[in-house]
C-alpha positions as CSV (number, residue, x, y, z in Angstrom):
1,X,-20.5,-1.3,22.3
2,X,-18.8,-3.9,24.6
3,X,-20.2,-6.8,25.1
4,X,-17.5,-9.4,26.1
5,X,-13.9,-8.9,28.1
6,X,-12.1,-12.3,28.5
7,X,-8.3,-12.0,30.7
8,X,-6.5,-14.5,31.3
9,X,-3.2,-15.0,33.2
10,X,-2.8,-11.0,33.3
11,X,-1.1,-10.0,36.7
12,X,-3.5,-11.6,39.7
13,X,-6.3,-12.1,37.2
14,X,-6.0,-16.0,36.0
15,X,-9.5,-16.5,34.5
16,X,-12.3,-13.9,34.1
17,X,-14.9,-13.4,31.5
18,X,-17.3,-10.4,31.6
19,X,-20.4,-9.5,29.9
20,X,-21.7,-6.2,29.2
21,X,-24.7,-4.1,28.5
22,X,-25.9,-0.9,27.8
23,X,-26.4,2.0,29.9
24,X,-23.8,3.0,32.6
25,X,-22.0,-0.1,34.2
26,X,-20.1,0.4,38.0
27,X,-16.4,-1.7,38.8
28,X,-16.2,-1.0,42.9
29,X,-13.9,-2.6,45.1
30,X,-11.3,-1.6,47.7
31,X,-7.8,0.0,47.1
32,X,-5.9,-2.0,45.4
33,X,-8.5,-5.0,44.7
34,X,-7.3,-5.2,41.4
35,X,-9.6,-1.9,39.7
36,X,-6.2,-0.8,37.3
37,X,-5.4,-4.0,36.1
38,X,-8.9,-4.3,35.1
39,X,-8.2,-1.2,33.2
40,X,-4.9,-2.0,32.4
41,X,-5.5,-5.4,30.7
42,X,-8.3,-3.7,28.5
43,X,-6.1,-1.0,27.2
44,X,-3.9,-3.8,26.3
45,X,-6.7,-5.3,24.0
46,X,-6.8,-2.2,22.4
47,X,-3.3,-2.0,21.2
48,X,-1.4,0.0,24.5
49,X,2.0,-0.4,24.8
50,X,2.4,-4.4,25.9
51,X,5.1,-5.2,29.1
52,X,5.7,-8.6,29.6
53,X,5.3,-7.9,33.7
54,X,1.4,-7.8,32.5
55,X,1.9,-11.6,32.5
56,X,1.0,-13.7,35.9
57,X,3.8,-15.2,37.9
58,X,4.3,-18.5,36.6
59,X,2.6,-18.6,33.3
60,X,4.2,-17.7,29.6
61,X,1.4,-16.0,28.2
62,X,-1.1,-14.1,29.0
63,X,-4.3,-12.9,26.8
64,X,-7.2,-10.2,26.6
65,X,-9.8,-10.7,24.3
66,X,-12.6,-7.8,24.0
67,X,-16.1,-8.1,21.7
68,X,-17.5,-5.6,20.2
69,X,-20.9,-5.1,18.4
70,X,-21.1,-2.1,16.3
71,X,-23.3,-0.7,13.7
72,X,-22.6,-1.5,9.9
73,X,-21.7,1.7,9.6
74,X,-19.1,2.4,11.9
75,X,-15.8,3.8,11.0
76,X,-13.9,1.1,12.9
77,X,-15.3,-1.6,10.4
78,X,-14.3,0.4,7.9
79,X,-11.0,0.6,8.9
80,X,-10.9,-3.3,9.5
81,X,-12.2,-3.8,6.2
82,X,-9.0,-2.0,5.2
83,X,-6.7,-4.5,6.2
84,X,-9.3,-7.2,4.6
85,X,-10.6,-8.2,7.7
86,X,-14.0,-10.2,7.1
87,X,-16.9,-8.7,10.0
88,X,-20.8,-8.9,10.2
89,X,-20.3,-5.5,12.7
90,X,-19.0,-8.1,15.3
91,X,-15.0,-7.4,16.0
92,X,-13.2,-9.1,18.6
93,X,-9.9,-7.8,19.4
94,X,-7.1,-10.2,20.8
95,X,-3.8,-9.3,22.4
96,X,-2.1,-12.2,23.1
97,X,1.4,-11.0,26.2
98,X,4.5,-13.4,26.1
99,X,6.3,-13.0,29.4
100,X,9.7,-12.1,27.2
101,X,7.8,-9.0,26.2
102,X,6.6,-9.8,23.0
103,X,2.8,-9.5,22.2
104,X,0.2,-10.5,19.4
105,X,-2.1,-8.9,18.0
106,X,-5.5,-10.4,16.1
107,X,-8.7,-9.1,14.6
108,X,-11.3,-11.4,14.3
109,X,-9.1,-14.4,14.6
110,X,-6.6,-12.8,11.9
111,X,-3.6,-11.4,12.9
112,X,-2.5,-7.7,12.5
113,X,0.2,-5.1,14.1
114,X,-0.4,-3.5,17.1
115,X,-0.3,-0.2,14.5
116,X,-3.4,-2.0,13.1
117,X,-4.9,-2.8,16.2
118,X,-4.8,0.8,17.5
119,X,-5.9,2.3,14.1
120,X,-9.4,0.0,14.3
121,X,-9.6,0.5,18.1
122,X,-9.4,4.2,18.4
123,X,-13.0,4.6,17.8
124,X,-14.2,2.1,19.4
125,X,-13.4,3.5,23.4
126,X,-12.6,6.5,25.1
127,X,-11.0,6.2,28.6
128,X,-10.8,9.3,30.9
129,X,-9.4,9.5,34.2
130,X,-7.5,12.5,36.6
131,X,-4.7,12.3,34.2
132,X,-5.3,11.7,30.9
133,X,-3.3,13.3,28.4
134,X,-5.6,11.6,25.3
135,X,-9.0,12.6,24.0
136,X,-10.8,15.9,25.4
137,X,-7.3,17.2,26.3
138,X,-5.8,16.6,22.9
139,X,-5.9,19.9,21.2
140,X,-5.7,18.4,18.0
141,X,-9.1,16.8,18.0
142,X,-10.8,19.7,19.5
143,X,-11.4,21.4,15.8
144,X,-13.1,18.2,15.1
145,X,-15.1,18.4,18.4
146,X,-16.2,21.8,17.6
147,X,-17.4,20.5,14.1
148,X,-19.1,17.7,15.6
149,X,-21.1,20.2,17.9
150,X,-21.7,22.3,15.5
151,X,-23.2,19.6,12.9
152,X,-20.4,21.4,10.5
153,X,-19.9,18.2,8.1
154,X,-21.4,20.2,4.8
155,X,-18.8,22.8,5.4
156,X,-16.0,21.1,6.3
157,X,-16.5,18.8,3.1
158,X,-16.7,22.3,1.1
159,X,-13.4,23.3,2.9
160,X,-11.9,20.3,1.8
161,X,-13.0,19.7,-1.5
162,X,-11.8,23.9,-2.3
163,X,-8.8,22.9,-0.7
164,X,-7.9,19.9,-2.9
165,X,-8.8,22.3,-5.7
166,X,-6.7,24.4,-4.6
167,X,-3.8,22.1,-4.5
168,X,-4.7,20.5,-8.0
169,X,-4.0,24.2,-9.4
170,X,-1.6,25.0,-7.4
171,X,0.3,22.1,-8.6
172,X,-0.7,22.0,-12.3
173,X,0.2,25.9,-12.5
174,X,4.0,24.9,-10.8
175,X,4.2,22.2,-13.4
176,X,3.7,24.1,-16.1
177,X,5.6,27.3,-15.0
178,X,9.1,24.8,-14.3
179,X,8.0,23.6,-17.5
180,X,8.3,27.0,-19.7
181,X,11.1,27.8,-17.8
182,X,13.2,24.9,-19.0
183,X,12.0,26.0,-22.6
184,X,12.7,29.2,-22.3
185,X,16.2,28.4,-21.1
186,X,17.1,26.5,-24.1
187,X,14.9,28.5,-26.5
188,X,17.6,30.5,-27.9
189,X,19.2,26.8,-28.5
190,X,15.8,25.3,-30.4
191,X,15.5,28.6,-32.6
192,X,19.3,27.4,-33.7
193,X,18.5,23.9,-34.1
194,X,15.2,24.3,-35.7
195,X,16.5,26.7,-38.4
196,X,19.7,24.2,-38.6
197,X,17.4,21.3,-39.4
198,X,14.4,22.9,-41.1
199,X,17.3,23.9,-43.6
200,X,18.9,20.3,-43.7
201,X,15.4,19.0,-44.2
202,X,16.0,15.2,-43.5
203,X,13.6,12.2,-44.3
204,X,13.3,9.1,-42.5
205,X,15.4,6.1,-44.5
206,X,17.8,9.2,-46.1
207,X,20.4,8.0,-44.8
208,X,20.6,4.3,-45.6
209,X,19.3,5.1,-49.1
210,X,22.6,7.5,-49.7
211,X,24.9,5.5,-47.8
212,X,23.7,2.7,-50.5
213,X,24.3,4.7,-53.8
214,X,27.9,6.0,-52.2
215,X,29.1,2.7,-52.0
216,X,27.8,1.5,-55.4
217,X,29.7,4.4,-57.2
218,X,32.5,4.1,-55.0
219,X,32.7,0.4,-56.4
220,X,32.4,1.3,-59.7
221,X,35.3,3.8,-59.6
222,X,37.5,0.9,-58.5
223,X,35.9,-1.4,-61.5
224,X,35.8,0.9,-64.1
225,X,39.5,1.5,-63.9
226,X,40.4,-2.2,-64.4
227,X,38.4,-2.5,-66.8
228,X,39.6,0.6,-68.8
229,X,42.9,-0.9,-68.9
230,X,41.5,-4.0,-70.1
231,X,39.8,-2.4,-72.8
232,X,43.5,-0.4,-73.6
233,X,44.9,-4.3,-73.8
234,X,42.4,-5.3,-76.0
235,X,41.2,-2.3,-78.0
236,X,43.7,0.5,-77.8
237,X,46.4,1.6,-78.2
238,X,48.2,-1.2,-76.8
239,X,46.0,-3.6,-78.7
240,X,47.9,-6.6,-80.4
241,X,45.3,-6.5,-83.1
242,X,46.9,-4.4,-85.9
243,X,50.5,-6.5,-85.5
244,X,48.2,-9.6,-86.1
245,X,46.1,-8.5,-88.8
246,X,49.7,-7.7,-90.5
247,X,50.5,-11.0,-90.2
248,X,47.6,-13.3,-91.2
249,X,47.8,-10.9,-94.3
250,X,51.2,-11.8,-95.2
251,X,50.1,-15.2,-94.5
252,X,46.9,-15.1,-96.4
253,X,49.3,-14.1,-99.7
254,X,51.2,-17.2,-99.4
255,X,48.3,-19.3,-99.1
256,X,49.0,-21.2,-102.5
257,X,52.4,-21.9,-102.1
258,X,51.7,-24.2,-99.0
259,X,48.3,-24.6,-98.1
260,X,47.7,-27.5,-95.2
261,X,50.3,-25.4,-93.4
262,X,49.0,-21.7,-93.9
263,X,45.7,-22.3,-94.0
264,X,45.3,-23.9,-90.5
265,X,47.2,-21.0,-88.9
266,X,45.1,-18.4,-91.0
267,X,41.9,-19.4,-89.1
268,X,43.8,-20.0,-85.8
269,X,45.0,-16.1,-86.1
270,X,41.3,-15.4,-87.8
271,X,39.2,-16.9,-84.6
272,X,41.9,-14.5,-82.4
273,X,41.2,-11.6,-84.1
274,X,37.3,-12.2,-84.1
275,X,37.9,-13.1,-80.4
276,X,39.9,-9.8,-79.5
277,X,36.8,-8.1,-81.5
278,X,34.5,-9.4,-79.0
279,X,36.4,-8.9,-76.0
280,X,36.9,-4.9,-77.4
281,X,32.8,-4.8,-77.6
282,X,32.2,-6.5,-74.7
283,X,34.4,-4.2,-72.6
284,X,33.3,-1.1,-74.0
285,X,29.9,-1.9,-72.8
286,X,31.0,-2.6,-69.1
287,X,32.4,0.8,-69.6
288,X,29.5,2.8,-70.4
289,X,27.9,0.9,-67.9
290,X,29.8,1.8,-64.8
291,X,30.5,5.1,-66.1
292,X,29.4,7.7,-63.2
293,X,29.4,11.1,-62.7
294,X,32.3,11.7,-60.0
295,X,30.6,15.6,-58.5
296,X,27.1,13.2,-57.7
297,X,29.0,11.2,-56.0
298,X,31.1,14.2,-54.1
299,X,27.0,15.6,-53.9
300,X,26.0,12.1,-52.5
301,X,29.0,12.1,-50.0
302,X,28.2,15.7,-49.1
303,X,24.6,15.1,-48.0
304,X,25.4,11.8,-46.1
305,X,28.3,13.1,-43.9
306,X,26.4,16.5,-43.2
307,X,23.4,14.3,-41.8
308,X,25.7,12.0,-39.7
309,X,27.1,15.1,-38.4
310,X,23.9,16.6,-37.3
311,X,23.1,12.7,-35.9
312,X,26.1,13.3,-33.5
313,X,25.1,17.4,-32.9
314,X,21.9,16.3,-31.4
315,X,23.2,12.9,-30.0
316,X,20.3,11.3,-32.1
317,X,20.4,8.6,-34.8
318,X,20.6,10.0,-38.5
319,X,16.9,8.7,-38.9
320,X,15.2,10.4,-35.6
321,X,16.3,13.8,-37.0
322,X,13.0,14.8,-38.8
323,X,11.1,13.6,-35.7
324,X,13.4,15.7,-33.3
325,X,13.0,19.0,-36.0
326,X,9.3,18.3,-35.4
327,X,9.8,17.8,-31.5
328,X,11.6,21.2,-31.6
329,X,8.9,23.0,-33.6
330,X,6.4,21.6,-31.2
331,X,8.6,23.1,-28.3
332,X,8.6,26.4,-29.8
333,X,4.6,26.7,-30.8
334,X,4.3,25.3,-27.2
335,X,6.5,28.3,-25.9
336,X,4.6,30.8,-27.9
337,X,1.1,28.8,-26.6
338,X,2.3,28.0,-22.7
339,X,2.7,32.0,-22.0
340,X,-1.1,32.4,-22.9
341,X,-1.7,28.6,-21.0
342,X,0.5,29.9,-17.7
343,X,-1.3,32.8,-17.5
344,X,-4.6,30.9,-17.6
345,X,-4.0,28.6,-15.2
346,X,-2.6,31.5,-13.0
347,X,-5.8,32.8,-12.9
348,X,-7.2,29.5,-11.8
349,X,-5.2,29.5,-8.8
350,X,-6.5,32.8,-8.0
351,X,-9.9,31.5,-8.7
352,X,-9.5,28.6,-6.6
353,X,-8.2,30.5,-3.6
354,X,-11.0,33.0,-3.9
355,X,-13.4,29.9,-3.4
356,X,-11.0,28.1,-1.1
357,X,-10.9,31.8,1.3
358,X,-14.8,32.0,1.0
359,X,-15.7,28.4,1.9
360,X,-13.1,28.7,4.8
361,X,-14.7,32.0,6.2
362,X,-18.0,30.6,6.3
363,X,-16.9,27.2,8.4
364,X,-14.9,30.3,10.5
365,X,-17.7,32.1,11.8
366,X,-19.8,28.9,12.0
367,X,-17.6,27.1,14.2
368,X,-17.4,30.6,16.4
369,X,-20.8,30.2,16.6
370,X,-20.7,26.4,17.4
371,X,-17.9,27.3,20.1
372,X,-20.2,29.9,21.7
373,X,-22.9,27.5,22.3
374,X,-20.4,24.7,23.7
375,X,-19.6,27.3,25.9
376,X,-22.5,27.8,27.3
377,X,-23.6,24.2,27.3
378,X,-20.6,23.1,29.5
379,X,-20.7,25.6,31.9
380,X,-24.0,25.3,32.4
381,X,-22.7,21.4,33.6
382,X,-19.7,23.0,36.0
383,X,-21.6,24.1,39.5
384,X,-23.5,20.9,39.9
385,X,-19.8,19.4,39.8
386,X,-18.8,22.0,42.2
387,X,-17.0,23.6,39.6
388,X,-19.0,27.3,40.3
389,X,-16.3,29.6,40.2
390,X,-14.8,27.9,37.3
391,X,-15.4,28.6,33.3
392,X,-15.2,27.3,30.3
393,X,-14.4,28.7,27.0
394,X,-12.6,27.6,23.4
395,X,-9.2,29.3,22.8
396,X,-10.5,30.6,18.5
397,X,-7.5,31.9,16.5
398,X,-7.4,32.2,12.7
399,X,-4.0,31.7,11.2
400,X,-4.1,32.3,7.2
401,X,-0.4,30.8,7.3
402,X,-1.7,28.0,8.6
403,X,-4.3,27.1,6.0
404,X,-5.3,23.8,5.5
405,X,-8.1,21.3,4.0
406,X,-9.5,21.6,7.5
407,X,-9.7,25.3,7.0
408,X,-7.9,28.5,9.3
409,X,-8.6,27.9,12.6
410,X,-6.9,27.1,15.3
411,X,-9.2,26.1,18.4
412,X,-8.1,24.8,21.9
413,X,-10.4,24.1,25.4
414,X,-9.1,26.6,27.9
415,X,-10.5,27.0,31.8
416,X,-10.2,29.5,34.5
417,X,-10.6,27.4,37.5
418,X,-11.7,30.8,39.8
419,X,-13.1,34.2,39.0
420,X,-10.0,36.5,38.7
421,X,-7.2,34.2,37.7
422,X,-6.2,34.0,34.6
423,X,-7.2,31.3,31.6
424,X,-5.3,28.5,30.5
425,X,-5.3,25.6,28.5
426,X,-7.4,22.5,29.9
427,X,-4.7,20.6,30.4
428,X,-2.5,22.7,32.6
429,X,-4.5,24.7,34.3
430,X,-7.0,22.2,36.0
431,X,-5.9,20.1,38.7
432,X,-6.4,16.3,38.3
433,X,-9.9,16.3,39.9
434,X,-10.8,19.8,38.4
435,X,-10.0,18.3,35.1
436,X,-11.9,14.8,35.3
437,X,-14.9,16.8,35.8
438,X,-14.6,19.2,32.6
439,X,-14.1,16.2,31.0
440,X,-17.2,14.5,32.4
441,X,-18.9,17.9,31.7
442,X,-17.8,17.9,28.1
443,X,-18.6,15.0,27.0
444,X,-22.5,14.9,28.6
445,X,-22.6,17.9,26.3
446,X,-20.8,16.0,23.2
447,X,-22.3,12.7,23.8
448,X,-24.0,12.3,20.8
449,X,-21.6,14.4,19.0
450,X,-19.4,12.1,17.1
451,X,-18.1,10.2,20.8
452,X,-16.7,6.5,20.6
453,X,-19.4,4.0,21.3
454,X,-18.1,2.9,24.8
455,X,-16.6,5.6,27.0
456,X,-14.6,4.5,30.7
457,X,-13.9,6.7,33.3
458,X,-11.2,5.7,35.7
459,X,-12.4,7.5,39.0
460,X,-13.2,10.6,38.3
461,X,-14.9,11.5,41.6
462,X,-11.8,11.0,43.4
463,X,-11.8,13.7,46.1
464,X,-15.4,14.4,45.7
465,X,-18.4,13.5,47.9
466,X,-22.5,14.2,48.6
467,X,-24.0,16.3,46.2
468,X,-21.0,16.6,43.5
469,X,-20.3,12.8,43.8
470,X,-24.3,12.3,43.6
471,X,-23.8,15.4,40.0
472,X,-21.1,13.3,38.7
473,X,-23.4,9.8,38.8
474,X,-26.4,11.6,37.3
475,X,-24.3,13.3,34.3
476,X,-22.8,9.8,33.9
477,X,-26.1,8.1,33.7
478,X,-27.2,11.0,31.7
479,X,-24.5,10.2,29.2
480,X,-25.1,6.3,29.0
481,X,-28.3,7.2,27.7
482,X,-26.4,7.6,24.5
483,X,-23.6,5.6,24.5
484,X,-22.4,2.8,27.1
485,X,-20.0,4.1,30.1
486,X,-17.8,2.1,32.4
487,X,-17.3,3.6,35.8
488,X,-14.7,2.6,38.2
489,X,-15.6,4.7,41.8
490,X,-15.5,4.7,44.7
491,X,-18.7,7.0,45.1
492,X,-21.8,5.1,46.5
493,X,-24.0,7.8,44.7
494,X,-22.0,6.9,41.1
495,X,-22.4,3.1,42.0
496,X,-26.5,4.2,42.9
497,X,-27.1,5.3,39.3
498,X,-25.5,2.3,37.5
499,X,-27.4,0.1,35.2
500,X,-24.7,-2.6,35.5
501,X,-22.8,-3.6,39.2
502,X,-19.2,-5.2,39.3
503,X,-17.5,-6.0,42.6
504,X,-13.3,-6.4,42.0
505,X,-11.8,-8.5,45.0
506,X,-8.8,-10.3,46.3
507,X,-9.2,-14.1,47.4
508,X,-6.7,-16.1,48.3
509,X,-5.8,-19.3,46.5
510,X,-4.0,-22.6,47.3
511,X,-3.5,-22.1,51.2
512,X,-3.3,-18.7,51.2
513,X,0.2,-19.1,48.6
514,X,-1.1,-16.5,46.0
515,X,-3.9,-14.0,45.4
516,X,-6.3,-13.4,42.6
517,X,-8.6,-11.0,41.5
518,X,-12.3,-11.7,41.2
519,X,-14.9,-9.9,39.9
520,X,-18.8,-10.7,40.5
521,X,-21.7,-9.2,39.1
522,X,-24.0,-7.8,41.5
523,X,-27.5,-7.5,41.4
524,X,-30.4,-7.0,43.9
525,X,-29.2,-7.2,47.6
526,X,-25.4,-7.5,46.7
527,X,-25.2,-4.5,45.5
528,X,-27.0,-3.0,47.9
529,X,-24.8,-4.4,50.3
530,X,-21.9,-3.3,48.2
531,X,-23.2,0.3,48.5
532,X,-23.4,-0.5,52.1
533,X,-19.8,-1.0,52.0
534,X,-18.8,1.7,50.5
535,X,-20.9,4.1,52.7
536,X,-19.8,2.5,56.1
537,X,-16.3,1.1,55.6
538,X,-14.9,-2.6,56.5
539,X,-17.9,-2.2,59.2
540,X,-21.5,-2.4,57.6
541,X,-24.3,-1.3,59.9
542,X,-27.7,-1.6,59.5
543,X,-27.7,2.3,59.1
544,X,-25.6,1.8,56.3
545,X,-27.8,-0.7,54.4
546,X,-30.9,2.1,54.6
547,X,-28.8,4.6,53.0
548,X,-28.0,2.3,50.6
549,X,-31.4,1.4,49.6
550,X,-32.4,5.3,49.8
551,X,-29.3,5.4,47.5
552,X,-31.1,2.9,44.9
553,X,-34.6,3.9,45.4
554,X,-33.9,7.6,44.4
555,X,-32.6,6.3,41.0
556,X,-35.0,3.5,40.3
């Protein structure tokens, strides 16, 4: 709940700090005392639209500081938690107003957007008046209302949790059919390439390996020309080796005529001829060694240009072929497989949108019966708050189309103000006083039905007096029971029933130069003269005060 508001510098307010307690707490004061910027400077703590007018003449800044003290469990930790914010379940929310229009927001000292702000103060206050378009009105919460009622958590979690598993199959069934349909676009292609590459057969490394022995016998092609024609030089045909046998011969037979000259050219032309002997062997050898067979070589060639062709087919390296023929075979088993699969996982869907259709029907007819008895629990509220002719009743439509994790209902809060006209929505069929008091209605009857902890209502029994102004003060009191209420009124029977009593006023300040707004706490016989107030007028007589005490005994 509240339990500290701090303003400062906020229009005519320059210093006020306000404590709160439980129960239902009273702000009275005359017309234009200062009641809306009250109101108007708390919205602003809880992330409202900031307007640097908010700001008091003079000053740059002003601030609003508001203290909350929740249970550990509430939701509007939680959601503090989510933007890291440290709390023991104490939050205090500060807005600080720059007179250029600019604004701060902070959460327990750290600061945050106003998005945050908002998001963490949405559950933590309610604020009704004559024309509030937020809260009961909003037709978008009144599903959750209904559910809250109707103590429908189990089956909305259901509804959710078969929706999700709708979705999740859903999905995985989509995936899988765009999937096959890819493969079965290309699947005339894959039978192609896997018969091209199952019969091509390559091996990881092939390439390299053949590229290797290509270039060895391409080298010894070159080589073991040259060296042919050496060996022809040395040992064929062309060989010098007969003409010099001829001669050492011829030279040999002379020998004795002049030896020291023969002799030395016998050995010279004998160590040639044992020389070109060598050279002959030493050639042939090379030759048999780089002899190759020329059609492995046209086989090697073959194999390595038809693998870099395929490389360049399949825009793939030479040495990812074998893994893309497996990719491809994988492909097609999958084809084969993913038919069976798709039709599987089609049956899943329908599975899951049996369940999905059942759990849905079943929070259906239990929220009709949870509307029925809101029904009749608000109307039963409405001639007490001269409201007699008027009715209540929830607007239930089921839209399949409209499915959703919060299941196929649409609801909305319609009212027939008089017997004979014609229902409407809330909204735009009650008139501004009409309306504060469905709302007041609706909410004794939701109270402890999922409501914020700290609910304000802005004058809601404007236009009302006696009786209905002495119903709307017992239903409020009725409602702090639960949770804490702020009142502002002008009704001495609301201000009668009040737990908690704050007079707004004018004074004047320096001379008469400038006003400001004060606000006392009122206990005992200030309040009682208060109510005297607000019974007599500017004029309080003695009558007055006895109907104000009358007023306070019958609540004590």
């Amino acid at each position: 709940m509240l339990v500290q508001l701090a303003i400062r510098d906020i229009v005519l307010i320059d210093r006020l700090d306000l404590e709160f307690g439980q129960g239902l707490t009273v702000l009275t004061g005359e017309t234009g005392a200062g009641k809306s910027i009250l109101l108007d400077a708390f919205s602003l703590s809880l992330g409202a639209r900031g307007d640097g007018s908010l700001v008091r003449h003079g000053e740059a800044q002003g601030q609003v500081t508001a203290v909350f003290d929740l249970a550990l469990e509430h939701p509007a930790l939680a959601a503090a938690r989510a933007q890291d914010i440290e709390t023991d379940g104490e939050l205090i929310l500060r807005r600080v107003q720059m007179a250029d229009g600019r604004t701060r927001a902070f959460v327990n000292d750290q600061p945050v957007s106003a998005q945050a702000l908002r998001n963490i103060a949405r559950g933590l206050v309610e604020i009704h008046g004559q024309h509030d378009d937020r809260a009961l009105v909003d037709p978008s919460v009144h599903r959750q209302l209904i559910d809250a009622y109707g103590g429908l958590f189990a089956e909305c979690a259901a509804v959710r949790q078969a929706h999700a598993a709708l979705r999740a199959a859903e999905t995985e069934f989509v995936d899988e059919q765009a999937r096959l349909e890819k493969v079965r676009g290309e699947a005339d292609y894959l039978r192609h390439a896997h018969a091209e590459l199952t019969k091509l057969a390559p091996e990881l490394g092939e390439e390299a390996a053949l590229a290797e022995r290509r270039t060895a016998m391409m080298q010894a092609e070159k080589v073991s020309a040259e060296l042919r024609d050496a060996y022809e030089a040395v040992a064929g045909n062309e060989s010098p080796l007969s003409a010099l046998s001829s001669v050492m011969r011829r030279l040999e037979r002379r020998q004795d005529q002049a030896p020291e000259l023969i002799n030395p050219a016998v050995q010279a032309l004998d160590a040639a001829l044992s020389a070109f002997d060598i050279a002959g062997q030493t050639l042939d050898q090379a030759l048999r060694l780089a002899d190759y067979d020329p059609a492995e070589l046209e086989r090697v060639e073959e194999r390595l240009f038809a693998l870099r062709a395929a490389g360049r087919k399949y825009s793939v390296a030479t040495d990812a072929l074998a893994a893309l023929a497996e990719k491809i075979a994988d492909d097609l088993a999958a084809l084969d497989a993913g038919e069976a699969h798709l039709v599987k996982l089609e049956k899943a869907v329908g599975a899951a949108q049996s369940a999905y259709d059942a759990a849905a029907r079943t929070l259906s007819a239990r929220r009709k019966a949870a509307a029925k008895e809101l029904e009749k629990a608000v109307n039963a509220e409405l001639a007490p708050l001269k409201l007699e002719g008027a009715s209540f009743l929830v607007q239930f439509k089921q839209d399949a189309a409209a499915a959703g994790p919060a299941g196929i209902d649409q609801l909305e809060f319609w009212v027939k103000t008089n017997p004979g006209t014609k229902p409407g929505p809330l909204m735009k069929v009650a008139s501004g006083g009409e309306l504060a008091r469905f709302m007041l209605a609706l909410k004794v009857v939701l109270a402890d039905r999922g409501s914020a902890p700290t609910l304000v209502f802005d004058e809601i029994d404007t236009g009302v007096g006696g009786a209905v102004a002495e119903a709307i003060g017992q239903r409020l009191a009725r409602l702090a029971r639960g949770v804490q209420v702020l009142a502002v009124t002008h009704a001495p029977q609301v201000a009668a029933q009040a737990k908690g009593h704050f007079r707004i006023a004018k004074d004047a300040m320096d001379k008469g130069k400038r006003m400001a707004t004060r606000v006392t706490h009122l206990a005992n016989e200030a309040r009682r003269e208060e109510i005297a107030r607000m019974l007599a007028g500017a004029t309080i007589t003695e009558e007055a005060r006895a109907a104000a005490g009358r007023l306070l005994a019958g609540t004590g």
